[in-house]
C-alpha positions as CSV (number, residue, x, y, z in Angstrom):
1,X,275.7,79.5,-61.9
2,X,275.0,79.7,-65.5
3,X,275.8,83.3,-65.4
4,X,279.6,82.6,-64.1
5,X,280.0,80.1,-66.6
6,X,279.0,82.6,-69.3
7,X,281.5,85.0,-67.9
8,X,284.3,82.3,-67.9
9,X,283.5,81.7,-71.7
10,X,286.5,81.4,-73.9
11,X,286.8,84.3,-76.4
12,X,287.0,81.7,-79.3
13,X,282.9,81.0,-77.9
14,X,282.4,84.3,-77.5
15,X,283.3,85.5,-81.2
16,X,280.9,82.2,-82.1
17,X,278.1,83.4,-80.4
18,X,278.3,86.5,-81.6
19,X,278.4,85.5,-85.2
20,X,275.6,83.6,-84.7
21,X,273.5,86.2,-83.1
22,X,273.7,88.1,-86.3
23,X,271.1,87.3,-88.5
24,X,273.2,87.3,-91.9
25,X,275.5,84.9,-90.7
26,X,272.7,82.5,-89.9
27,X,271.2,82.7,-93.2
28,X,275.3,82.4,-94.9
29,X,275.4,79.5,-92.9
30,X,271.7,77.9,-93.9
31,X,272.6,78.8,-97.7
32,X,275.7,77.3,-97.6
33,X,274.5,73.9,-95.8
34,X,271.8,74.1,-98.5
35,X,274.0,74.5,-101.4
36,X,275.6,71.1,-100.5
37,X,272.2,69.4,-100.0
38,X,271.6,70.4,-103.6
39,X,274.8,69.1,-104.9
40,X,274.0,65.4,-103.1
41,X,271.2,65.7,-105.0
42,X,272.7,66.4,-107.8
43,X,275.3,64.0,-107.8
44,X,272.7,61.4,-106.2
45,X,270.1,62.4,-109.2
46,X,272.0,62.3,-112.2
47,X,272.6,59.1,-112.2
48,X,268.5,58.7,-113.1
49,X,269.0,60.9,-116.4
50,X,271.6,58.8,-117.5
51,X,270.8,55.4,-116.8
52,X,269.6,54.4,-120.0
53,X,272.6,55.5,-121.8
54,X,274.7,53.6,-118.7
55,X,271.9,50.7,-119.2
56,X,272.9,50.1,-123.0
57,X,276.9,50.6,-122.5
58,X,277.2,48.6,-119.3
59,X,274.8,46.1,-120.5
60,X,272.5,46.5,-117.5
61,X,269.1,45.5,-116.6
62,X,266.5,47.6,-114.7
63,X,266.9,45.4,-111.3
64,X,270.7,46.2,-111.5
65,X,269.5,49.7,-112.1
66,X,267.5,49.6,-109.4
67,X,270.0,47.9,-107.3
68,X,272.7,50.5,-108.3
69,X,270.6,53.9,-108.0
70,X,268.7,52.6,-105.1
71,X,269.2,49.3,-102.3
72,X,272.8,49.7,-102.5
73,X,272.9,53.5,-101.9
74,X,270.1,53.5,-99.1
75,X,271.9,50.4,-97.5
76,X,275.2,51.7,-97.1
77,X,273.5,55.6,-96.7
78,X,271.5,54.7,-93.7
79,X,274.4,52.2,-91.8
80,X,276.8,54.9,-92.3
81,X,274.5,57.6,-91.0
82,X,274.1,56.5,-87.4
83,X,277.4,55.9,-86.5
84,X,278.0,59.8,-87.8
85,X,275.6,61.5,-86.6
86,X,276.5,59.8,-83.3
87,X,280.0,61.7,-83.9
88,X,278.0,64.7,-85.2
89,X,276.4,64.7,-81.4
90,X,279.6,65.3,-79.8
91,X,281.9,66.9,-82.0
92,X,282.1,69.0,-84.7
93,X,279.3,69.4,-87.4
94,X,280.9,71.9,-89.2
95,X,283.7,69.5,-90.5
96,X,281.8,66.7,-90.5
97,X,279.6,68.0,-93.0
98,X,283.0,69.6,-95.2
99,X,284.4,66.4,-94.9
100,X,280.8,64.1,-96.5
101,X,280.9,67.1,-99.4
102,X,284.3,66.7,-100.4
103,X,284.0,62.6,-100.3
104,X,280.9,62.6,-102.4
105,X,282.0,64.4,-104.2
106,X,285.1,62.3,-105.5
107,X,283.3,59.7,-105.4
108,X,280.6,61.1,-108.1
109,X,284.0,61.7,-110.4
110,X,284.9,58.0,-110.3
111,X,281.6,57.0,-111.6
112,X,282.3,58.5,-114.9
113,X,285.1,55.9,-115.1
114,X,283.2,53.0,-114.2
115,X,283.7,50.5,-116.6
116,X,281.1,47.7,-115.3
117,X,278.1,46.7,-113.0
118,X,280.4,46.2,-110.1
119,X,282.8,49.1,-110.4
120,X,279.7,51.8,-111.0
121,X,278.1,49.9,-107.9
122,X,281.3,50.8,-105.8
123,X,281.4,54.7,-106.8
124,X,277.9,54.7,-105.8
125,X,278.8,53.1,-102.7
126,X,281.1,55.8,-102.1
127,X,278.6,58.1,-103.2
128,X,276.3,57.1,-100.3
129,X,279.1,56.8,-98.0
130,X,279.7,60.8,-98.4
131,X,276.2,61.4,-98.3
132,X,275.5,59.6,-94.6
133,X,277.5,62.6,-93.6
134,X,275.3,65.6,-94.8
135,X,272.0,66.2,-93.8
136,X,271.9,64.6,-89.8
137,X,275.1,67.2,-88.7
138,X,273.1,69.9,-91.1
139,X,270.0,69.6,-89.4
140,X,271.1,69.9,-85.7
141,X,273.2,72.9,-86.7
142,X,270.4,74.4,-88.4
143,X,268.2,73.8,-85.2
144,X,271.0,75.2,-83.1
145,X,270.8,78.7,-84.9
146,X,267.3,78.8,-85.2
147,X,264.5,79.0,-82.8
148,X,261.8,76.8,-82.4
149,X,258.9,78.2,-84.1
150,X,261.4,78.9,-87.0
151,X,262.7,75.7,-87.4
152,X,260.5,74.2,-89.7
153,X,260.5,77.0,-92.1
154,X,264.3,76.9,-92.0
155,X,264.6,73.2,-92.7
156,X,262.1,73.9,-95.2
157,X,264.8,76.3,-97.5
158,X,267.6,73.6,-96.4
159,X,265.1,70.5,-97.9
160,X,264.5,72.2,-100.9
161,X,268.4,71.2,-101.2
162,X,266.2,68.0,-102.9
163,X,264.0,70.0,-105.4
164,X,267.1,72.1,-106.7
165,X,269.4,69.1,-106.9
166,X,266.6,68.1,-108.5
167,X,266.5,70.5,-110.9
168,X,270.1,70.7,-112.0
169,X,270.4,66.6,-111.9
170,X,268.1,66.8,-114.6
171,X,268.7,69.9,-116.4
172,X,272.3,69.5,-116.4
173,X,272.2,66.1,-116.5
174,X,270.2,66.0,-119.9
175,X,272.1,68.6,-121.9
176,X,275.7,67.6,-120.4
177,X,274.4,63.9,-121.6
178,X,273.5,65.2,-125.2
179,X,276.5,67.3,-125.8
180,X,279.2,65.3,-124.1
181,X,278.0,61.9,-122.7
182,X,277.4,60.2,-119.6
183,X,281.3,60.1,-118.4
184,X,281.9,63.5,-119.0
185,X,278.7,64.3,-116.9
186,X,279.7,63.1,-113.7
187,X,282.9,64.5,-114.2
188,X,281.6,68.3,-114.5
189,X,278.9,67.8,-111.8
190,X,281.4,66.2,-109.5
191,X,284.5,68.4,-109.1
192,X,282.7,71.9,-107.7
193,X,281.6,70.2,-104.9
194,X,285.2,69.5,-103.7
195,X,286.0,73.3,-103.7
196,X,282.5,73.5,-101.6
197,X,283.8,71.4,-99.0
198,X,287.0,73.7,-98.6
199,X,284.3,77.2,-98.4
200,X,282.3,75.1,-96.0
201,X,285.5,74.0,-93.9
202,X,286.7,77.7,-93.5
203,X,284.2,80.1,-93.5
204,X,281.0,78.1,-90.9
205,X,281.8,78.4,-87.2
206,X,280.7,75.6,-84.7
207,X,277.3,77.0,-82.9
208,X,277.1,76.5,-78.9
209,X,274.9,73.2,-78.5
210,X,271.7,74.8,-77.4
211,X,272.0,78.5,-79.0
212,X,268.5,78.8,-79.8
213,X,266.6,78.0,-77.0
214,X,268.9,80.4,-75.0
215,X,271.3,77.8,-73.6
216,X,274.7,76.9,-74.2
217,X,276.3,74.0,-73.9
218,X,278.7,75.3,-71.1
219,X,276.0,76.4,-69.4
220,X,273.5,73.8,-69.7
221,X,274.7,71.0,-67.7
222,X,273.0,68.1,-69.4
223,X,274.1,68.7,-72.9
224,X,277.8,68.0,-71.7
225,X,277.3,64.5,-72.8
226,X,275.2,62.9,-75.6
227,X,273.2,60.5,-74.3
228,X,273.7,56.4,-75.4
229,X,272.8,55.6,-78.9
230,X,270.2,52.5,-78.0
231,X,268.8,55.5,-75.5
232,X,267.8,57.5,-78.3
233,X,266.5,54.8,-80.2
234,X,264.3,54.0,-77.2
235,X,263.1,57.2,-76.7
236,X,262.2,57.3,-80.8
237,X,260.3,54.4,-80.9
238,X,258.4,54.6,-77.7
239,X,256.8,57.7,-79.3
240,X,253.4,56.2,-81.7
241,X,253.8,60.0,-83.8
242,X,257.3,59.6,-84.2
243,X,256.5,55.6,-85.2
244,X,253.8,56.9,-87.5
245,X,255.9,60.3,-88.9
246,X,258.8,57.6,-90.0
247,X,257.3,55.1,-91.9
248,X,254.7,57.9,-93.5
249,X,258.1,59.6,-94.7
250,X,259.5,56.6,-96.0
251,X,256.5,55.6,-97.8
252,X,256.1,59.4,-99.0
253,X,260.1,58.6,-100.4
254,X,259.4,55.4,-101.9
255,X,256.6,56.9,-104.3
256,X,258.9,60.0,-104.8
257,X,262.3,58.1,-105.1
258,X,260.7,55.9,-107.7
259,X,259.3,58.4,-109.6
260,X,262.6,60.2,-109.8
261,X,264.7,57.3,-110.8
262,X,262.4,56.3,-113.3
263,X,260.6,58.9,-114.7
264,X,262.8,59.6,-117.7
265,X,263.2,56.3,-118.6
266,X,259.4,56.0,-118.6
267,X,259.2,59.0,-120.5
268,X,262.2,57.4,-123.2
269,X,260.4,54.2,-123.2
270,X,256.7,55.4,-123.9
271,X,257.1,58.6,-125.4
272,X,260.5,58.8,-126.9
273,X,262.1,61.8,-125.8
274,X,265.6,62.2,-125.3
275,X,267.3,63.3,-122.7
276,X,267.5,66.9,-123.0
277,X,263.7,67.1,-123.9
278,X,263.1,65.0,-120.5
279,X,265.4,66.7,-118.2
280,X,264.0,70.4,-118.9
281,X,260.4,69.2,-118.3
282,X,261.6,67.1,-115.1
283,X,263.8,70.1,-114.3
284,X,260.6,72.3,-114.3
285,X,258.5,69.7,-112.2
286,X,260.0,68.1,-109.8
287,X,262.8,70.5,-109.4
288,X,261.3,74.5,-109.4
289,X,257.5,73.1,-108.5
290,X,259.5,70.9,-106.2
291,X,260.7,73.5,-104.7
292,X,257.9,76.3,-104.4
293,X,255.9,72.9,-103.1
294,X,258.3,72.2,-100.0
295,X,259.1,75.8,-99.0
296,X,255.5,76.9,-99.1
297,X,254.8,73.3,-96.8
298,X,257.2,74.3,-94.2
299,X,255.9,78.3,-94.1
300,X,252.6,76.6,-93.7
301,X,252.7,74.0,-91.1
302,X,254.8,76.7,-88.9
303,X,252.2,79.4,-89.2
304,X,249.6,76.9,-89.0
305,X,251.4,75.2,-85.6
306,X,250.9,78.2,-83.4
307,X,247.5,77.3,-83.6
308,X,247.2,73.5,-83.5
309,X,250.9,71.4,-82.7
310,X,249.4,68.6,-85.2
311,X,249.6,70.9,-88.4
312,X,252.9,69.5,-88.4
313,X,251.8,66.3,-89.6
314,X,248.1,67.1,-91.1
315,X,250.0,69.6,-93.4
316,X,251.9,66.7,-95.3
317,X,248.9,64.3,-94.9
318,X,246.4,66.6,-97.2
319,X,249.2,67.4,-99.4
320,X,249.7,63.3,-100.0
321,X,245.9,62.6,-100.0
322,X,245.6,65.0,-102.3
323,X,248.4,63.8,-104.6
324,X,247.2,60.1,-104.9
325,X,244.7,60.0,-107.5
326,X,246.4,62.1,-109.5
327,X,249.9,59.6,-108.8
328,X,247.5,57.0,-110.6
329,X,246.4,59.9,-113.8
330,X,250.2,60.4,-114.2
331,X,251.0,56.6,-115.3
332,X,247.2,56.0,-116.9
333,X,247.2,58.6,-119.1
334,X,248.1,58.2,-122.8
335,X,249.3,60.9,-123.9
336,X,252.7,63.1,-122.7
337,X,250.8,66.4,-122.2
338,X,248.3,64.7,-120.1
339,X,250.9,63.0,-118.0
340,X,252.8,65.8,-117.2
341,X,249.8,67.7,-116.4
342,X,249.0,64.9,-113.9
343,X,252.1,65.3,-112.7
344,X,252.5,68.7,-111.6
345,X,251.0,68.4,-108.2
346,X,252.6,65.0,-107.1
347,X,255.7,66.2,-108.1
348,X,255.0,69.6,-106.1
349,X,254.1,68.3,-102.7
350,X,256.9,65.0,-103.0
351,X,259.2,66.4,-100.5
352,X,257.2,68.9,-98.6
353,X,256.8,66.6,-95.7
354,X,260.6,66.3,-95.0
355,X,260.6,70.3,-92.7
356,X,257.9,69.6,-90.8
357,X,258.7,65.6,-90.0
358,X,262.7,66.8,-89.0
359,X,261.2,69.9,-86.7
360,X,258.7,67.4,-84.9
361,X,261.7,64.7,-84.6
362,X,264.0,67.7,-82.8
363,X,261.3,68.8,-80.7
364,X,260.9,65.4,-79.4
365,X,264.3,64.9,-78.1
366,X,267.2,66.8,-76.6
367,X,269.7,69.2,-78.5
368,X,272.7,66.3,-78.1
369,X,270.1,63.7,-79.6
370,X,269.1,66.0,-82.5
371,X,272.1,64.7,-85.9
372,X,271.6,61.0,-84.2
373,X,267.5,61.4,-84.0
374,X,267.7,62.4,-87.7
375,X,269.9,59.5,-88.8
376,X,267.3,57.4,-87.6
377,X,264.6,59.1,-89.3
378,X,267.0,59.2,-92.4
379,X,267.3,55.3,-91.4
380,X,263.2,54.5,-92.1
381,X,262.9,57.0,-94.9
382,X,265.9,55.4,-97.0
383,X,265.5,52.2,-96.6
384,X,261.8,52.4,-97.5
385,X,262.0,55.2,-99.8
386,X,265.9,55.1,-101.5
387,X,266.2,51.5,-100.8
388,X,263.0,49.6,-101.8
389,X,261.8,52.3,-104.2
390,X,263.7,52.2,-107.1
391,X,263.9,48.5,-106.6
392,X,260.7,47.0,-106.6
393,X,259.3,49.1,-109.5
394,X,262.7,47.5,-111.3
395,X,261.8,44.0,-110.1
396,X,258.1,44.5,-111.3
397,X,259.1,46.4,-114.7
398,X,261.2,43.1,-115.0
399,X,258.8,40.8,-114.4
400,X,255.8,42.3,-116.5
401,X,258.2,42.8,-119.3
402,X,257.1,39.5,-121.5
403,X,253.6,40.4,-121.4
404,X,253.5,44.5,-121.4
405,X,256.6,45.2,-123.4
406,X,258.0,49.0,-123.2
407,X,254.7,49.6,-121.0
408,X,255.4,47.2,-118.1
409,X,257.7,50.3,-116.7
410,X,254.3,52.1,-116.8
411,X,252.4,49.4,-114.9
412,X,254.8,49.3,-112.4
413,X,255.3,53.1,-111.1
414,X,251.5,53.0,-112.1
415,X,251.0,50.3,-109.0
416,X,253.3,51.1,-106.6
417,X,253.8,55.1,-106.8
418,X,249.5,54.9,-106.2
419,X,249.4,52.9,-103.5
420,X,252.5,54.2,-101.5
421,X,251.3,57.7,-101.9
422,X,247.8,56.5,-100.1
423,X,249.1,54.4,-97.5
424,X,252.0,57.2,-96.6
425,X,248.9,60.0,-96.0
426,X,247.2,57.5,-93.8
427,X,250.5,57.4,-91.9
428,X,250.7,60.9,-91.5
429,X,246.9,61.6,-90.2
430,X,247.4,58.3,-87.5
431,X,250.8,60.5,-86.7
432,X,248.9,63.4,-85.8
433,X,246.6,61.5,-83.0
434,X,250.0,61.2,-80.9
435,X,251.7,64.4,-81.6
436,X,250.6,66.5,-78.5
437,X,250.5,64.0,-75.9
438,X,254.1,62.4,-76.9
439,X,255.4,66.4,-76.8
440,X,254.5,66.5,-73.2
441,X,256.2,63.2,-72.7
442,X,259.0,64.5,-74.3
443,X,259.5,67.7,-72.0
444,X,258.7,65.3,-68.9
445,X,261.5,62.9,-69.9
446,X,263.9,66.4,-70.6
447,X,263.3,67.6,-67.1
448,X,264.2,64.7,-65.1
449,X,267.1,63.8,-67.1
450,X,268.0,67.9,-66.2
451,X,267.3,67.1,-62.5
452,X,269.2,64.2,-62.6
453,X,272.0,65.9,-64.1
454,X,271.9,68.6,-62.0
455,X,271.8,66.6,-59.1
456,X,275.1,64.1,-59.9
457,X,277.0,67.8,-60.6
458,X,275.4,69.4,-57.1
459,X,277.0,65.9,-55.8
């Protein structure tokens, strides 16, 4: 049955399939859906470089900071992101994803002409809402076009979207801010992305749901239809790894969000640097060791997988256990050189569990579940991470101000950057305990809802 199908394949498939059997075109297409993950980084990151200027012009305080570069974003972020990746599931990724660039994108612009709390809270708002659209269409497409045992490492160069946006949100961020201010900033960072999002529209093809396991969605009966939303969320949380995976991420998030929101302001406030000093260092960190951190993560836990499914999850749990003393050494030391040298590793290993958490997520559900399965991941990690993050080490700057001064930023990543970073590795490990046994409960549950199907369209 599945052959005749195949045959009666419209050419406009056809010509897909065949683009996406050649490996360059897989890799154009995993570039290019990276290259916009680094520029809603950048246009999500820059705002961290720049908030101090903002801060003294706007006349903010740090819980308005934290409000603006964190709650507000997650909030709207993670609402937005189920309802499209629920689109994502049935239609078409490809200009889903143009569509979230080129609205970010904007949106970033408008910031620079923010002339208040409420109007910079609003462009951010729209930031966010541009953003919901990115990475849930992103990552099913990129685990349509790549197998299995691949998967990871090829999430693993799309996440590094994070370290690179990273990178330039700083770099760029802290020169552009020194040579032509914060309004000019966002205007420079902002406009590329909008030709992106016209490259992106024209030039990636829509994969066949199911490519790389060897099905199509023509040909595989039960990915006609995506199943409910409430089903998905069912299957999710009925699974203790998945459970355990989630709230390990957002906790991971939450210590790396905070750190990235409020590290240069930590560094203006106890070492005073400016901004172009700070965003080369941070540049270097967080956005090149960043990077070498979450590739070399991803390669890992898939080489290490053959051999043990859990590696998955134990990969980012040492990496995290590892990190947590020296989380406490970054904000204890007194002295610049020794923080950053504390630093180094945290900031390394921040995002590396973000491959291996997405490839366990799509192997626990079906290929019309996958954008919706990451929203809801994306869902736990944001609101945890983006949302509470940045927040609370505001609130708790705020309120140790009157007795620690300039330090009570210190104190506060200090607290909370230690103790999420402990409590997210202890996630991970209980994660691991599940993994294999909810696997098999996931293929179980796959092949009766194939029999099913099959069954209704023999009927």
């Amino acid at each position: 049955m599945s052959l005749c199908r195949a045959q009666e394949r419209p050419p406009q498939k056809q010509a897909v399939t065949m683009n996406y059997n050649n490996k360059h075109y897989r890799y154009y297409v995993l570039g290019l859906l990276t290259i916009g993950y680094v520029f809603s980084f950048i246009d999500r990151q820059i705002l961290a470089i720049l908030q101090e200027p903002i801060k003294l012009e706007l006349g903010l305080s740090d819980s308005q900071l934290g409000l603006i570069s964190g709650f507000s974003f997650a909030l709207f972020y993670v609402v937005l992101g189920l309802p499209i990746a629920r689109w994502a599931d049935k239609g078409s990724r490809r200009g889903i994803v143009a569509l979230a660039v080129g609205v970010w994108s904007l949106m970033t612009v408008f910031c620079g002409m923010a002339q208040n709390f409420w109007q910079m809270l609003l462009a951010r708002i729209g930031v966010a809402a541009g953003e919901a659209g990115g990475s849930p269409p992103s990552h099913s497409l990129i685990s349509d076009i790549f197998a299995p045992e691949k998967r990871a490492t090829a999430l693993g160069v799309y996440s590094i979207g994070v370290n690179v946006g990273i990178l330039f949100g700083f770099l760029a961020g802290g020169w552009l801010n020194h040579l032509y201010g914060w309004r000019m900033t966002f205007f420079i960072v902002g406009v590329p992305g909008i030709a992106l999002a016209l490259l992106m529209r024209y030039t990636i093809r829509e994969p066949e749901r199911g490519f790389s396991e060897g099905r199509s969605g023509d040909s595989f009966v039960t990915d006609k239809a995506a199943p409910p939303m409430m089903a998905v969320v069912r299957h999710l949380i009925s699974m203790p790894s998945f459970r355990h995976l989630a709230v390990g991420s957002g906790l991971a998030a939450f210590a790396g969000y905070a750190a990235a929101n409020w590290m240069p302001s930590f560094l203006m406030r106890s070492y005073q640097l400016d901004s172009a000093d700070i965003g080369t260092w941070l540049a270097l960190f967080a956005g090149l060791g960043g990077a070498i951190g979450t590739f070399s993560g991803s390669w890992l836990a898939d080489r290490l997988s053959v051999r043990d499914i859990r590696w998955y999850a134990w990969t980012p749990a040492v990496a995290l256990a590892l990190a947590t003393p020296l989380v406490f050494l970054t904000f204890w030391a007194g002295s610049f050189e020794a923080t950053m040298a504390a630093h180094l590793f945290p900031a390394c290993v921040t995002t590396l569990y973000l491959a291996p958490v997405i490839a366990v997520t799509h192997r626990l559900v079906e290929n019309r579940m996958r954008a919706l399965a990451s929203a809801i991941l994306f869902l736990v990690l944001n609101i945890i991470g983006l949302g509470l993050g940045p927040l609370m080490v505001g609130m708790l700057s705020d309120a140790l101000s009157a007795s620690l001064g300039v330090e009570s930023l210190r104190q506060s990543l200090l607290i909370l950057g230690t103790l999420a970073t402990c409590w997210s590795a202890l996630h991970f490990f209980l994660g691991a305990r599940h993994l294999k046994s909810d696997l098999a409960r996931a293929a179980v549950a796959a092949e009766e809802r194939q029999a099913q199907a099959q069954r209704y369209a023999n009927a």
